[in-house]
GUSE-761548 format. One record per residue: residue number from 1; x, z, y of N, C-alpha, C, O, CB in turn. Coordinates in Angstrom, 3 decimals, always signed. Glycine has a CB too. Layout:
BEGIN
+-----+----------+----------+----------+----------+----------+----------+----------+----------+----------+----------+----------+----------+----------+----------+----------+
: num :      n.u :      n.w :      n.v :     ca.u :     ca.w :     ca.v :      c.u :      c.w :      c.v :      o.u :      o.w :      o.v :     cb.u :     cb.w :     cb.v :
+-----+----------+----------+----------+----------+----------+----------+----------+----------+----------+----------+----------+----------+----------+----------+----------+
: NUM :        X :        Z :        Y :        X :        Z :        Y :        X :        Z :        Y :        X :        Z :        Y :        X :        Z :        Y :
...
+-----+----------+----------+----------+----------+----------+----------+----------+----------+----------+----------+----------+----------+----------+----------+----------+
END
This chain:
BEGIN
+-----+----------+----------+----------+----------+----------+----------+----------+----------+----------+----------+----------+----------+----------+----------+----------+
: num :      n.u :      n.w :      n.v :     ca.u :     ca.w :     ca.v :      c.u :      c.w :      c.v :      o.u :      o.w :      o.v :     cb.u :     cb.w :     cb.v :
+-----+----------+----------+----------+----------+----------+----------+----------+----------+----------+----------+----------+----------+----------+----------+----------+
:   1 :   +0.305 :   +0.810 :  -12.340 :   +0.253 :   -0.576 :  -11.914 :   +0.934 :   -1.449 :  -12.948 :   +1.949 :   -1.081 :  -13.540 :   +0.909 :   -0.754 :  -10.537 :
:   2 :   +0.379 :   -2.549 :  -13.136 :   +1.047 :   -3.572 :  -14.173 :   +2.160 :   -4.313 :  -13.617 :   +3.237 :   -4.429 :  -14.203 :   +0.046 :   -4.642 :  -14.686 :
:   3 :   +1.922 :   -4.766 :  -12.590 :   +3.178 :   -5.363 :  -11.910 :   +3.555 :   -5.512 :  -10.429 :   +2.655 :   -5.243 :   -9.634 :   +3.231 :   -6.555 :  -12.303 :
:   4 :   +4.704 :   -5.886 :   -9.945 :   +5.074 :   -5.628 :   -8.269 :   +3.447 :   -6.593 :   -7.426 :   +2.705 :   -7.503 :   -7.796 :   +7.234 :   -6.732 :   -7.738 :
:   5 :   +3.538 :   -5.881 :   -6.412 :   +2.733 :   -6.646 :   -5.367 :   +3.609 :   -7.478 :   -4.345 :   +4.562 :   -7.033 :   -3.705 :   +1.853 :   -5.616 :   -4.544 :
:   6 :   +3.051 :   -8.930 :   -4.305 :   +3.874 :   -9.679 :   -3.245 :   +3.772 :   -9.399 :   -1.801 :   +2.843 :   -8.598 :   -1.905 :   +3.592 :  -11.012 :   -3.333 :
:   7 :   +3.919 :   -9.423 :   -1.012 :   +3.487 :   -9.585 :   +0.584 :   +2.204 :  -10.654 :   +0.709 :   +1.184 :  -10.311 :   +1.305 :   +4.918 :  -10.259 :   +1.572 :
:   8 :   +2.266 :  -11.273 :   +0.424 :   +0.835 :  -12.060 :   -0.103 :   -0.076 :  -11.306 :   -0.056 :   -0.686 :  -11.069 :   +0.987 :   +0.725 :  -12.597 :   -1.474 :
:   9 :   -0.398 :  -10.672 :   -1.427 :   -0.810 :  -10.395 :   -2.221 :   -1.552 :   -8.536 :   -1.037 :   -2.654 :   -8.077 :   -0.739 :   +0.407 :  -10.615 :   -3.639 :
:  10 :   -0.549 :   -8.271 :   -0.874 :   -0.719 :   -6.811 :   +0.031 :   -1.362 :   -7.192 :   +1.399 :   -2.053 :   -6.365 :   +1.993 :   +0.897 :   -5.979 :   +0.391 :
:  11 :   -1.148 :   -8.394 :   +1.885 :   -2.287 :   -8.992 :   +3.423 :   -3.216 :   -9.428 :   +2.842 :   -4.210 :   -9.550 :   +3.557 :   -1.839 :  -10.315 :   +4.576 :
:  12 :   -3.362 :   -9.802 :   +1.562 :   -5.049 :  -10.113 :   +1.491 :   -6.050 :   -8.878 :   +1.054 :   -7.265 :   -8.763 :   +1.219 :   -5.335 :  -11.347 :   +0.291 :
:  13 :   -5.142 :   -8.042 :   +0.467 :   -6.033 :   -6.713 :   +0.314 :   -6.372 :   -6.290 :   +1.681 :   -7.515 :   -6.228 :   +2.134 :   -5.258 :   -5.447 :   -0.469 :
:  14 :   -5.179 :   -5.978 :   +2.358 :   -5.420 :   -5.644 :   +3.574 :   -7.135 :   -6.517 :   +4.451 :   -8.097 :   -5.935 :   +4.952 :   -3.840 :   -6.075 :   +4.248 :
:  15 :   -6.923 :   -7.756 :   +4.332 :   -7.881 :   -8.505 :   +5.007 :   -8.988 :   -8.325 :   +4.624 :   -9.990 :   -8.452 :   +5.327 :   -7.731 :   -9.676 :   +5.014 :
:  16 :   -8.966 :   -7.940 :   +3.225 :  -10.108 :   -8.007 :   +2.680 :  -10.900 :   -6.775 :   +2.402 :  -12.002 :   -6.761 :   +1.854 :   -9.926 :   -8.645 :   +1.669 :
:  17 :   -9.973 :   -5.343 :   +2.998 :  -10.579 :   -4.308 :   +3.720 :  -10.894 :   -4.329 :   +4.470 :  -11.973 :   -3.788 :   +4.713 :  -10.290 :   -3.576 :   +3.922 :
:  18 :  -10.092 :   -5.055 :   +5.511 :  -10.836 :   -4.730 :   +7.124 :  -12.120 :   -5.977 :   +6.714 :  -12.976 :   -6.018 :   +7.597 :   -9.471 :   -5.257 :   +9.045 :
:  19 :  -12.253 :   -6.496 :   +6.100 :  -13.621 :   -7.480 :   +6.161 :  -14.813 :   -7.030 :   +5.689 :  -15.929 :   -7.536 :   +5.810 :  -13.498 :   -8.703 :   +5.408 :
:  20 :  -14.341 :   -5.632 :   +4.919 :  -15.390 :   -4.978 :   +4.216 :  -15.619 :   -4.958 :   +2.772 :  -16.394 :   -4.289 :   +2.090 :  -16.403 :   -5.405 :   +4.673 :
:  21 :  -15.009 :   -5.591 :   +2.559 :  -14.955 :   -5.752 :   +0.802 :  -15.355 :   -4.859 :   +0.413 :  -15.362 :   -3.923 :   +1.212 :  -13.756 :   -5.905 :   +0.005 :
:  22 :  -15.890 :   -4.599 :   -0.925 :  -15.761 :   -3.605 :   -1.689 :  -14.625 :   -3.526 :   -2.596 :  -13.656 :   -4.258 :   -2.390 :  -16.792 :   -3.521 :   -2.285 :
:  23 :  -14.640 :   -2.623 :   -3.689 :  -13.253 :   -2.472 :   -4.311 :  -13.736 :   -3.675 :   -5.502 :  -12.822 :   -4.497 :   -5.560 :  -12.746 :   -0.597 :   -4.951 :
:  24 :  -14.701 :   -3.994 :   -6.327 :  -14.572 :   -4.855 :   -7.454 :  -14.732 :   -6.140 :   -6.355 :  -14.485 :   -7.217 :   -6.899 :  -15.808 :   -4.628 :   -8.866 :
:  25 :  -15.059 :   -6.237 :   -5.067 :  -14.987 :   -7.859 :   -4.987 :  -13.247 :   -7.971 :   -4.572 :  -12.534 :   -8.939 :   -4.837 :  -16.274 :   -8.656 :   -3.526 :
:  26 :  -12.821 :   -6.732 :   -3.873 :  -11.197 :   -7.063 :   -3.725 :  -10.260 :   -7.286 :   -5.034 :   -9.324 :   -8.054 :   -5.259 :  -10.510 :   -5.811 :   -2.962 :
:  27 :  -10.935 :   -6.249 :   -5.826 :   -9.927 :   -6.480 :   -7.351 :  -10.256 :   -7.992 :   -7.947 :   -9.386 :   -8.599 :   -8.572 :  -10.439 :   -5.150 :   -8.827 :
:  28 :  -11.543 :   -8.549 :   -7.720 :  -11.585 :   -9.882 :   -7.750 :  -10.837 :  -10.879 :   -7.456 :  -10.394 :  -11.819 :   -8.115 :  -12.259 :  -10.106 :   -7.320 :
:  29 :  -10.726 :  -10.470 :   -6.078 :   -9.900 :  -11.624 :   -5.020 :   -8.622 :  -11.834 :   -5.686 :   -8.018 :  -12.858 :   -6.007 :   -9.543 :  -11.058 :   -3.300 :
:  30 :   -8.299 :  -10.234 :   -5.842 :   -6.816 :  -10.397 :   -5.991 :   -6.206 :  -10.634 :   -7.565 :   -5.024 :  -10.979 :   -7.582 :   -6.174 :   -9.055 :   -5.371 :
:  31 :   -6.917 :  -10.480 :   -8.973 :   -6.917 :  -10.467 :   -9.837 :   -6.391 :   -9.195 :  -10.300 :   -5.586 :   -9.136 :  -11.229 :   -6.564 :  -11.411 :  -10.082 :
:  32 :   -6.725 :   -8.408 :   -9.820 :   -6.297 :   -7.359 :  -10.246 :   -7.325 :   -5.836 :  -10.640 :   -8.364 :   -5.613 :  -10.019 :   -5.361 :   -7.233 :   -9.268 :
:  33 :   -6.928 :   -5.121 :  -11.497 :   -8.016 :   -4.211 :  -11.883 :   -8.286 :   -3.433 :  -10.893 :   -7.323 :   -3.230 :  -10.154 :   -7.789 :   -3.427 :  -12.988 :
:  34 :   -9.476 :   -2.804 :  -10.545 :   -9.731 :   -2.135 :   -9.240 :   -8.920 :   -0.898 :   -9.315 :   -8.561 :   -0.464 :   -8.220 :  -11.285 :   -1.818 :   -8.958 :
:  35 :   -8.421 :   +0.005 :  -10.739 :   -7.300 :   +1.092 :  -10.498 :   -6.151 :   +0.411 :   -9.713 :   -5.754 :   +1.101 :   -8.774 :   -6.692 :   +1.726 :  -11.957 :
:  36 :   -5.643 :   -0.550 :   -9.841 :   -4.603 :   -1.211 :  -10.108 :   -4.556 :   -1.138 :   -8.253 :   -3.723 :   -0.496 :   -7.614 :   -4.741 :   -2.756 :  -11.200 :
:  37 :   -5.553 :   -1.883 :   -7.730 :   -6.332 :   -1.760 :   -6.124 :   -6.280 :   -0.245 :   -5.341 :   -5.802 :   +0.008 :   -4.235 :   -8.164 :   -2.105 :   -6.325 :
:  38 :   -6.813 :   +0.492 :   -6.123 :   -6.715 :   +1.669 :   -5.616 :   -5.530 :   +2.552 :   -4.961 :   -5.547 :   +3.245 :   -3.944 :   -7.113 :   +2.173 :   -6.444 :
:  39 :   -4.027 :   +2.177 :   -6.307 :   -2.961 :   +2.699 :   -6.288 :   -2.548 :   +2.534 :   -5.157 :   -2.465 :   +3.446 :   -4.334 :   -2.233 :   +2.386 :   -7.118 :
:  40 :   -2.113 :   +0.929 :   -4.873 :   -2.105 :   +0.537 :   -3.904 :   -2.097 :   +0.598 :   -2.575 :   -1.222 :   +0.604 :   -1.709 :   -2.442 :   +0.280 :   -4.071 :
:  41 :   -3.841 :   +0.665 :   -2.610 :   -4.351 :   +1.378 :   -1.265 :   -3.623 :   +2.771 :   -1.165 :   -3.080 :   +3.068 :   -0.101 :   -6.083 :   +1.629 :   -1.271 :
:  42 :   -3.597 :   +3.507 :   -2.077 :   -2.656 :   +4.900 :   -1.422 :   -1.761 :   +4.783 :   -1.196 :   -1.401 :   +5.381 :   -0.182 :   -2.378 :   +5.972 :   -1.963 :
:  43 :   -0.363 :   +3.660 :   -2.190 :   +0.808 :   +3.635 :   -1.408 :   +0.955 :   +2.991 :   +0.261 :   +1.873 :   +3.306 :   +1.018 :   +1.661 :   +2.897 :   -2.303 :
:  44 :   +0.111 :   +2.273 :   +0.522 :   -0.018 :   +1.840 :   +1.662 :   -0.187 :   +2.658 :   +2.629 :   +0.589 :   +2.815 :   +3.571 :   -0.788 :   +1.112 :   +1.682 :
:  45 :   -1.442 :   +3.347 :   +2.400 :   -1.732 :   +4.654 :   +3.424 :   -0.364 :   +5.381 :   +3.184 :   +0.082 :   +5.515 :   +4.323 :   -3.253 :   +5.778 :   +2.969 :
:  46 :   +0.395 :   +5.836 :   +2.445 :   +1.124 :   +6.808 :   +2.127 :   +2.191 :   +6.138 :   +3.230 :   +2.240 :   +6.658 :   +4.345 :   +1.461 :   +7.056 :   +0.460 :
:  47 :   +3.156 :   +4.842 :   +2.891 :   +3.850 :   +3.949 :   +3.864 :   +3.387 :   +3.933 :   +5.655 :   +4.145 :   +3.936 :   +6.625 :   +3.571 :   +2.465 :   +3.201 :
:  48 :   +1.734 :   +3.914 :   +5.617 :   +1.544 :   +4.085 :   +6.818 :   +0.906 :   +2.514 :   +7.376 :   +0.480 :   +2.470 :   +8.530 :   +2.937 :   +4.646 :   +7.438 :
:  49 :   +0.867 :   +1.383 :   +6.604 :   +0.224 :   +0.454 :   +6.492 :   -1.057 :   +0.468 :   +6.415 :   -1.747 :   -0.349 :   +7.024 :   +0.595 :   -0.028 :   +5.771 :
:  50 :   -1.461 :   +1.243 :   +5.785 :   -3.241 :   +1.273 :   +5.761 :   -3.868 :   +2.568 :   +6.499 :   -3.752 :   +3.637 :   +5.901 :   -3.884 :   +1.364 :   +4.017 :
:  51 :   -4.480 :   +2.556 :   +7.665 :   -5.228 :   +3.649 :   +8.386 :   -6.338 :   +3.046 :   +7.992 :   -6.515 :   +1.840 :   +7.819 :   -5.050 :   +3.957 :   +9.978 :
:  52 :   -7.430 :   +4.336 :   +7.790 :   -8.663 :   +4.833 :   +7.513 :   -9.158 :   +5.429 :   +8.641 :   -8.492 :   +6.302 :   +9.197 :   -8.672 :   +5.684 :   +6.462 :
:  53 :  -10.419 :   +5.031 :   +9.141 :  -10.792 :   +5.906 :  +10.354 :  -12.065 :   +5.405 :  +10.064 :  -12.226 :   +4.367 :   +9.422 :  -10.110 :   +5.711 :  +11.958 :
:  54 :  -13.331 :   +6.355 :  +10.677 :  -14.793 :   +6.147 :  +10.670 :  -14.866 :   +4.964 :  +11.774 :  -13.915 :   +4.679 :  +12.501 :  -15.723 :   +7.610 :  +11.068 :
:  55 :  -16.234 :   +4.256 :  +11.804 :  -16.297 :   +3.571 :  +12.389 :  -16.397 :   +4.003 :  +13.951 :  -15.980 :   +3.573 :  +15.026 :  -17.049 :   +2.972 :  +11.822 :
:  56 :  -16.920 :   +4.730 :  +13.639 :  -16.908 :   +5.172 :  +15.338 :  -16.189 :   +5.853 :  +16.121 :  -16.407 :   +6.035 :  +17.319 :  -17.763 :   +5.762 :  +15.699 :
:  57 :  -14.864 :   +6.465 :  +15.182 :  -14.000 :   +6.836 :  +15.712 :  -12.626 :   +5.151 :  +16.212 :  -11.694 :   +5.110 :  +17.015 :  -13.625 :   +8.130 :  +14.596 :
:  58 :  -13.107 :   +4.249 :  +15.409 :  -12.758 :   +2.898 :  +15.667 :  -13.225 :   +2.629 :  +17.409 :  -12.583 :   +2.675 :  +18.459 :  -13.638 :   +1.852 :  +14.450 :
:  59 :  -14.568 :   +2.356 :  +17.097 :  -14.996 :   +2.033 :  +18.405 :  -14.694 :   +2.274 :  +19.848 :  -14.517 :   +1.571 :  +20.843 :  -15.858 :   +2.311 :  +18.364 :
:  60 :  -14.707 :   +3.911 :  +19.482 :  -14.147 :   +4.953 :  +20.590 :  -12.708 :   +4.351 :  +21.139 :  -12.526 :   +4.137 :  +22.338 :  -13.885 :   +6.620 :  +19.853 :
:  61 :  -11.745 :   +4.113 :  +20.164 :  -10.412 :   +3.510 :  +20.434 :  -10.713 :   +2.375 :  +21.217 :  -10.546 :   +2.354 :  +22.436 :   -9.590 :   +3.126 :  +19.177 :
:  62 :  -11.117 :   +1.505 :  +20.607 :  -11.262 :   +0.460 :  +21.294 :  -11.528 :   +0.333 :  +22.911 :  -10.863 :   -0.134 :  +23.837 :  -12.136 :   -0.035 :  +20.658 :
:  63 :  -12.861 :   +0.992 :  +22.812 :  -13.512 :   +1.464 :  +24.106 :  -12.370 :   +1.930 :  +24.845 :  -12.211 :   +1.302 :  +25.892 :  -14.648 :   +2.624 :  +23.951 :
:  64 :  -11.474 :   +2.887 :  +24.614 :  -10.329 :   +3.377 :  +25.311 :   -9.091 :   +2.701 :  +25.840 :   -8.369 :   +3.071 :  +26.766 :   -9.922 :   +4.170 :  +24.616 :
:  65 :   -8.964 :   +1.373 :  +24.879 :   -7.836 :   +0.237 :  +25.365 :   -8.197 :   -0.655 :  +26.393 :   -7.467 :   -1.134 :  +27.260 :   -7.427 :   -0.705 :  +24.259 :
:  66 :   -9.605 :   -0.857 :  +26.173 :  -10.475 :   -1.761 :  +26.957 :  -10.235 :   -1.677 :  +28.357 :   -9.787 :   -2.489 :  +29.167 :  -11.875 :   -1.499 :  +26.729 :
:  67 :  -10.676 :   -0.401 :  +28.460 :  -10.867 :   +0.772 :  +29.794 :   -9.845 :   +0.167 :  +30.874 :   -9.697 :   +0.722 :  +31.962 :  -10.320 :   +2.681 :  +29.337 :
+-----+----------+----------+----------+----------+----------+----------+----------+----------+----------+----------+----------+----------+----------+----------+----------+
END
């Protein structure tokens, strides 16, 4: 990574996963190189900030809070 990430900077990645982004329109957003994006995304998952789940294992949840 070239340099620290702000809190800023880490909710718009965030947003701009759950919105669907891809990785060059997020490295866009954020000005940053899509490795640079990537790292990121793992320290996050690693922290526990970023969950990954299929969509339909999404749904299912949902469906289950709903309930």
């Amino acid at each position: 990574m070239t340099e620290r990430w702000s809190s800023v900077e880490e909710s718009l990645l965030l947003e701009n996963l759950e919105i669907g982004h891809d990785l060059v329109v997020v490295s866009d957003v954020l000005g940053r190189t899509p490795s640079d994006v990537v790292f990121k995304m793992v320290q996050l998952y690693q922290k526990g900030t970023l969950v990954v789940m299929a969509g339909s294992t999404f749904d299912a949840l949902v469906e289950r809070l709903i309930e």
